[in-house]
C-alpha positions in Angstrom: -13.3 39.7 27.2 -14.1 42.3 24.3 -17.4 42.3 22.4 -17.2 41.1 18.9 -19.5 42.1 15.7 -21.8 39.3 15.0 -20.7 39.7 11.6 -17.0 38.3 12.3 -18.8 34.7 13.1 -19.8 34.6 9.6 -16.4 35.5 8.2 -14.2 32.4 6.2 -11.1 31.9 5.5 -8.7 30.4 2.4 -7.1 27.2 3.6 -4.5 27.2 1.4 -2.7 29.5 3.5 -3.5 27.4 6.8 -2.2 24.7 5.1 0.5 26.3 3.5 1.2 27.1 7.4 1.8 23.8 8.4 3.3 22.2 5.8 5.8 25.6 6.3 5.7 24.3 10.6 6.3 20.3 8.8 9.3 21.5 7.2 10.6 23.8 9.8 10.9 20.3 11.7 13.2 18.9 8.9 10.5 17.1 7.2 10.9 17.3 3.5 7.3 18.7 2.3 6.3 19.3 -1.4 3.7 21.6 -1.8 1.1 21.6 -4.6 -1.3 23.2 -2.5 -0.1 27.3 -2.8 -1.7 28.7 -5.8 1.3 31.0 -7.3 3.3 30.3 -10.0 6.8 29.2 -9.4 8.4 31.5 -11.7 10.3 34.7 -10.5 8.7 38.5 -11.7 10.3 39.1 -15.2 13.3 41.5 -14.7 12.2 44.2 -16.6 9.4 44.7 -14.2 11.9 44.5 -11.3 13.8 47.1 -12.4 10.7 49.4 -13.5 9.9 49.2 -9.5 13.4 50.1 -8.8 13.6 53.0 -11.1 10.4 54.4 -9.7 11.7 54.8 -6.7 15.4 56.2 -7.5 12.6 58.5 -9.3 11.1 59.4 -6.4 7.5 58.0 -6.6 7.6 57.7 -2.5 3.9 59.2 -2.2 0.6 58.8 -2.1 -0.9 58.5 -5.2 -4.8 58.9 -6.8 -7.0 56.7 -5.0 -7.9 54.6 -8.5 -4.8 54.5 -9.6 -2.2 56.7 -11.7 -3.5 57.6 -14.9 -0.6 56.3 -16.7 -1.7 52.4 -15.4 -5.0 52.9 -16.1 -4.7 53.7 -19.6 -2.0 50.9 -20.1 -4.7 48.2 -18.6 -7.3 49.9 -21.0 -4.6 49.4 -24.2 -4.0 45.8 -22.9 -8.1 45.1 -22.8 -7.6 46.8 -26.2 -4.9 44.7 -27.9 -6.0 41.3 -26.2 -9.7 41.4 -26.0 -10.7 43.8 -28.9 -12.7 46.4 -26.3 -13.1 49.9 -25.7 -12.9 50.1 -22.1 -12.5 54.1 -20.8 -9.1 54.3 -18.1 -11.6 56.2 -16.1 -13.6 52.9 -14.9 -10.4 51.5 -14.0 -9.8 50.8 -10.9 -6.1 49.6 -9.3 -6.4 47.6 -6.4 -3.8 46.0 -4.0 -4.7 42.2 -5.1 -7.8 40.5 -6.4 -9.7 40.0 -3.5 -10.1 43.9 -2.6 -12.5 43.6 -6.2 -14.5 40.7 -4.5 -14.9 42.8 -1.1 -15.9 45.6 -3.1 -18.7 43.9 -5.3 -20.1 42.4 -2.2 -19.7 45.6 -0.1 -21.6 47.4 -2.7 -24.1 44.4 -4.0 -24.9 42.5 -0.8 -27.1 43.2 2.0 -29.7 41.2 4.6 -32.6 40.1 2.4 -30.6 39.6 -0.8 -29.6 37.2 -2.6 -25.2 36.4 -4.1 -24.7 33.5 -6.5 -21.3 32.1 -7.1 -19.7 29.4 -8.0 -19.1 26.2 -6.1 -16.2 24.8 -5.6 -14.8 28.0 -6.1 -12.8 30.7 -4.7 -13.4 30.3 -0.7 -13.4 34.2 -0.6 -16.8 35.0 -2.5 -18.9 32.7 -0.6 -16.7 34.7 2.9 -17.6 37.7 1.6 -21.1 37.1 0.5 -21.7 35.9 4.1 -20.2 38.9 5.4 -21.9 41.5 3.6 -25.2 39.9 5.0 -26.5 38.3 1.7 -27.6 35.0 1.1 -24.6 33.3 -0.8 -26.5 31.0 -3.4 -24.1 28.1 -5.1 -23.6 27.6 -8.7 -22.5 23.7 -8.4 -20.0 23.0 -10.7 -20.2 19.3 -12.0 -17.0 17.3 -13.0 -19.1 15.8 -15.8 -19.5 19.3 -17.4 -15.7 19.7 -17.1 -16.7 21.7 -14.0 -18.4 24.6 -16.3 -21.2 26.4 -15.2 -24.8 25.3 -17.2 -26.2 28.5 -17.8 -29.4 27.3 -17.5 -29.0 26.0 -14.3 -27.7 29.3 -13.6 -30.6 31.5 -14.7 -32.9 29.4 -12.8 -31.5 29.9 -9.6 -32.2 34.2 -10.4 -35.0 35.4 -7.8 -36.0 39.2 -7.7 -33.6 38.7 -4.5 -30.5 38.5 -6.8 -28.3 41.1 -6.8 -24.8 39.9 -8.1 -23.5 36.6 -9.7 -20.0 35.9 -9.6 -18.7 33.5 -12.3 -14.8 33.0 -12.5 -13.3 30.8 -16.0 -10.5 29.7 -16.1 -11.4 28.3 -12.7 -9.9 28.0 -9.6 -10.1 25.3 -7.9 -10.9 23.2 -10.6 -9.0 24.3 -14.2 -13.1 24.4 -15.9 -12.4 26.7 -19.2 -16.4 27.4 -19.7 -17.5 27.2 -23.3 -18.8 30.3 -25.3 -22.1 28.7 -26.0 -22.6 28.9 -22.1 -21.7 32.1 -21.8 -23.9 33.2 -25.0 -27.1 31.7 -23.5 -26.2 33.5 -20.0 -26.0 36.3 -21.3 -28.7 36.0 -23.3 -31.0 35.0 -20.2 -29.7 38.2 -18.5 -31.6 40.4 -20.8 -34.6 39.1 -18.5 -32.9 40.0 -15.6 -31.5 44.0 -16.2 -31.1 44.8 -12.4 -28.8 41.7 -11.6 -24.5 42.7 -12.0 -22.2 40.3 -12.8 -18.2 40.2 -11.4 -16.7 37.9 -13.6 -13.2 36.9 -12.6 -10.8 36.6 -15.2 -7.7 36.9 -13.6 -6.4 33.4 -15.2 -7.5 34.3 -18.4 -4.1 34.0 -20.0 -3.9 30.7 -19.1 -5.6 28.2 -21.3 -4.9 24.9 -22.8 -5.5 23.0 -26.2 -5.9 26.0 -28.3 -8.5 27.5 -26.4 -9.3 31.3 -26.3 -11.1 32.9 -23.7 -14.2 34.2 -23.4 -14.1 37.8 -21.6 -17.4 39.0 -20.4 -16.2 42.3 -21.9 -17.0 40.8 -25.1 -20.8 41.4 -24.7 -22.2 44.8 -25.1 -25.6 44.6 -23.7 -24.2 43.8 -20.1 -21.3 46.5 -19.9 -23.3 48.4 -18.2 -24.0 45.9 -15.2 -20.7 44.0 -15.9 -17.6 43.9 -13.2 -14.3 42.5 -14.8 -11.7 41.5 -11.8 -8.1 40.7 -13.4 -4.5 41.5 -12.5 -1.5 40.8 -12.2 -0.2 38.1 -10.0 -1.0 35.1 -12.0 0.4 36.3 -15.5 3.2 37.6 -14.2 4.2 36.1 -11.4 3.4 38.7 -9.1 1.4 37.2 -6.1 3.6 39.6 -3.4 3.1 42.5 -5.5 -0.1 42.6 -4.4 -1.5 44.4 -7.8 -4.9 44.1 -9.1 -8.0 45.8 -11.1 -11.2 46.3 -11.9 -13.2 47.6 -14.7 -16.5 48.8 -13.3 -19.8 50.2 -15.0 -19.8 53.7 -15.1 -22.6 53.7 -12.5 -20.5 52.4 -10.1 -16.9 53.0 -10.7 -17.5 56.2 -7.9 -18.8 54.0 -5.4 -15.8 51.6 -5.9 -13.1 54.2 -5.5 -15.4 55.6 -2.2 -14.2 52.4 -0.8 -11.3 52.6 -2.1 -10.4 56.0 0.1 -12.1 54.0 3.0 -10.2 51.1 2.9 -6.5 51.7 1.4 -6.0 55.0 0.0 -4.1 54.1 -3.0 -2.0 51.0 -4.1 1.7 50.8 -3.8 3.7 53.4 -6.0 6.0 51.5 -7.6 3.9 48.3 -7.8 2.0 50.0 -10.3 5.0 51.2 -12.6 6.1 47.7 -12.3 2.7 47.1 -13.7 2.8 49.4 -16.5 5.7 48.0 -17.6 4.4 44.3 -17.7 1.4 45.0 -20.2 3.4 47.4 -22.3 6.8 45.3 -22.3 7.8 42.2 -23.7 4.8 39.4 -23.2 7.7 36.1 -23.4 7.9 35.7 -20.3 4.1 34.8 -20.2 4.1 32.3 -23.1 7.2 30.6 -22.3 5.5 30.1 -18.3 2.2 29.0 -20.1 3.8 26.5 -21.8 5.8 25.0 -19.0 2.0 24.8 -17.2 0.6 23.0 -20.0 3.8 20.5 -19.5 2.8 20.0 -16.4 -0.4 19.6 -16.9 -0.1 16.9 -18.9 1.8 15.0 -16.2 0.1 15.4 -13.4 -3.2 14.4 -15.0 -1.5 11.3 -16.2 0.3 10.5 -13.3 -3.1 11.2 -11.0 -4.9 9.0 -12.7 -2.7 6.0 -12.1 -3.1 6.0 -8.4 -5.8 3.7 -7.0 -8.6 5.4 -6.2 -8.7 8.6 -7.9 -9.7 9.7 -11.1 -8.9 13.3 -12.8 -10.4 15.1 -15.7 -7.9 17.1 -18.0 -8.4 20.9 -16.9 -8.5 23.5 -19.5 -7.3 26.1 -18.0 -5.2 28.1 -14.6 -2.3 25.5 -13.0 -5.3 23.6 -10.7 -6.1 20.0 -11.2 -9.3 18.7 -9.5 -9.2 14.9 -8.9 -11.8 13.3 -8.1 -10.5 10.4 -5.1 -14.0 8.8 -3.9 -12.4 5.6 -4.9 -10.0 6.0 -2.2 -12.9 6.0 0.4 -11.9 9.0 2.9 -13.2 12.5 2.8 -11.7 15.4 1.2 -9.9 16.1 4.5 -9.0 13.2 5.8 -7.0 12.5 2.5 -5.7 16.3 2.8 -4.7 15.4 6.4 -2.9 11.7 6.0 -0.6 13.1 2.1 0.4 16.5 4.4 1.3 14.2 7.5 2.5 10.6 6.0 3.6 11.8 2.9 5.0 15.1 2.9 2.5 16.4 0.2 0.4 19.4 0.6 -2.8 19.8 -1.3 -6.2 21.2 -0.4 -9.3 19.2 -0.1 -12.3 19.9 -2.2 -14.2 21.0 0.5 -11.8 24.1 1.3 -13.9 25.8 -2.0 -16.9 24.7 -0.9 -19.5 21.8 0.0 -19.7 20.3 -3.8 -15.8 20.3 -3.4 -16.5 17.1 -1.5 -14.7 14.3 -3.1 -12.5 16.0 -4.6 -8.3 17.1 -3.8 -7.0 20.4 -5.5 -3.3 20.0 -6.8 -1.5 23.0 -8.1 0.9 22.4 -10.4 3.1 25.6 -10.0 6.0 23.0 -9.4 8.4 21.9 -11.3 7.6 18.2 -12.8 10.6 16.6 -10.9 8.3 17.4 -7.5 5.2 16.4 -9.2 6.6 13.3 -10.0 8.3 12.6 -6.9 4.9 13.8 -5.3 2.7 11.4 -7.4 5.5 8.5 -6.2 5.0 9.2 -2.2 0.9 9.2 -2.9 1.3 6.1 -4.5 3.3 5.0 -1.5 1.3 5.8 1.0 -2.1 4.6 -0.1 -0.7 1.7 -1.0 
C-alpha cells in the first residue's frame, strides 16, 4: 500500500453530497425520495446566459484564457459591486475562480499554517473548518446561537482574537442556518478590528442577494478601514442558478491579489471560457430572473417554517436570508444523525443533520427549500408520518 500525506487525515468533506448520493442510490431503487438536502436552486440558468455561452464558442473562445480572469468579466463584477453596493472596487483585484470554494482554499492556503490560529463560523460551511485543518492552522469556532437568530456576537467574536489569529471567516446570509447578521454587529466588529490590523477577514457573500422582510445586506466592502485586509468571496451559482457552471470570484487587497492568482497558475490555470461570458452577461443583462426566484424563496420560506413547526418535536426560527431553514428537533429526542438517517430511509426525505456544519450544529436538521412547495408540503406530510 502507497504512503499517504499526513495532511489528507485531516481533510473533510460536505455531506450534502454523500447524502445527496444516497438518496440518488434510494431512488435508483424506485424509491420516491424528495430532497431538501442539495443546496442549489431549482430554477434553470436564465436563457440569455445560455446563449452568451453558446455564442462564445461559435465565436471561438476555445483557449486558454488570463489566469484571473478576462478583463472584460472583471470589470463587469467591478460595475456590479458598483451599481449594488455603492464601491469602488479596481477589476485588477478581481479574481475569477471555478466556484466558491477555490476562494476558501485560497484564503487558507495563503493565511493558515502550524502555530496559527482560523476562526469561522459554526455551524457553517463544512469546507472552512476542512480547509483550515488542512492548511495546518488551528480552526477556532464562532458558535452561532439560535437565540441570536444564528448571528455572530461580535463581541464574542473579538474575544476569541489571540496574536495567533490570522484570518476570520464570517459568511451572512448564512448557510446552514438562513442568520442575516445585523449592521450593528458588523459595525462593532469592525470597529474592534482597528485593534487588531494584522488579522484578514474572508467574508462570504455569495447569498447576498437573497434576503427576506425588507432586509438589505451588509457587504464588508462597505467599510473602508478594512479594504485593505478584507477578502469578499461571491459568485455566481446561487443568483443565477449556476451551481454546474462552476463560476466564482474574489476581490482581494491589493497586497495579496498576486499571491491569489500565483495559485491560481498552480492550481487551474484559468476558468472556463465561455462560463465567464455567460457571466458577463448575467450582471450586465436583465436582473428578473433574480427577483422573480427571490420571491418564490421567500414563498417558500414561509411554508416550510410554518409547516416545520407543527411537527412534534421540532421547533424552527424564521431565517432571514439564503433558501436554508435550521430547525431545531431536540424535542424529538435523537441526534442530528439519527433523525438525518431514519427521514432519508423511512421517509424518503433527504436533509442534512446539524452536525454535517459542525459540532454546535448538534440538534439541529438543515432543510433547503430549493423545492417547489408541492414537495415541501408533501415532505413536511411523510415527517409527520413517520414520527408519529
Amino acid at each position: 500500500m502507497t504512503t499517504l500525506a499526513a495532511r489528507m487525515n485531516v481533510l473533510g468533506t460536505e455531506t450534502a453530497f454523500e447524502v445527496l448520493a444516497r438518496a440518488n442510490a434510494l431512488a435508483a431503487q424506485g424509491k420516491d425520495i424528495i430532497n431538501l438536502g442539495i443546496g442549489q436552486p431549482d430554477f434553470k440558468t436564465p436563457g440569455h446566459i445560455v446563449e452568451a455561452a453558446i455564442q462564445a464558442l461559435r465565436d471561438g473562445h476555445h483557449g486558454y484564457t488570463p489566469a484571473n480572469g478576462i478583463p472584460q468579466l472583471r470589470e463587469a463584477v467591478s460595475a456590479d459591486l458598483n451599481r449594488r453596493l455603492g464601491v469602488e472596487v479596481d477589476p485588477g483585484h478581481v479574481l475569477a475562480v471555478p466556484g466558491g470554494k477555490v476562494t476558501m482554499f485560497f484564503a487558507m492556503m495563503i493565511y493558515g499554517e502550524a502555530g496559527t490560529e482560523i476562526m469561522y463560523p459554526n455551524p457553517g460551511f463544512p469546507i472552512y473548518e476542512s480547509a483550515i485543518r488542512f492548511s495546518g492552522a488551528t480552526p477556532v469556532p464562532i458558535e452561532l446561537k439560535e437565540e441570536n437568530g444564528f448571528a455572530f456576537s461580535a463581541t464574542e467574536v473579538l474575544a476569541k482574537i489571540t496574536p495567533r489569529t490570522r484570518l476570520i471567516v464570517l459568511n451572512s446570509p448564512a448557510n446552514p442556518t438562513g442568520g442575516a447578521v445585523p449592521k450593528a454587529e458588523f459595525d462593532a466588529l469592525v470597529g474592534g478590528l482597528a485593534d487588531w490590523p494584522e488579522v484578514a477577514i474572508l467574508s462570504d457573500e455569495i447569498y447576498g442577494q437573497m434576503l427576506y422582510d425588507g432586509r438589505e445586506h451588509v457587504s464588508l466592502l462597505n467599510y473602508p478601514e478594512i479594504r485593505d485586509r478584507l477578502i469578499l468571496l461571491d459568485g455566481w451559482s446561487k443568483t443565477y442558478a449556476m451551481t454546474g457552471w462552476r463560476l466564482g470570484y474574489a476581490v482581494w487587497p491589493k497586497d495579496v491579489i498576486g499571491h491569489a492568482e500565483k495559485l491560481a497558475v498552480n492550481c487551474h490555470s484559468c476558468v472556463n471560457a465561455s462560463a465567464q461570458f455567460a457571466g458577463i452577461a448575467a450582471l450586465e443583462g436583465p436582473q428578473d430572473a433574480v427577483g422573480e426566484m427571490v420571491t418564490a424563496f421567500d414563498e417558500r420560506r414561509r411554508v416550510i417554517v410554518s409547516e416545520l413547526n407543527q411537527i412534534q418535536g421540532f421547533t424552527c426560527v424564521e431565517p432571514g436570508g439564503a433558501f436554508y431553514a435550521f430547525p431545531n428537533i431536540t424535542g424529538t429526542g435523537m441526534s442530528a444523525q439519527e433523525l438525518q438517517s431514519k427521514l432519508l430511509e423511512e421517509a424518503g426525505v433527504a436533509v442534512i443533520a446539524g452536525t454535517s456544519f459542525g459540532k454546535f450544529g448538534e440538534g439541529y436538521l438543515r432543510f433547503s427549500y430549493a423545492n417547489s412547495t408541492e414537495n415541501i408540503k408533501e415532505a413536511i406530510r411523510r415527517i409527520k408520518a413517520c414520527l408519529s
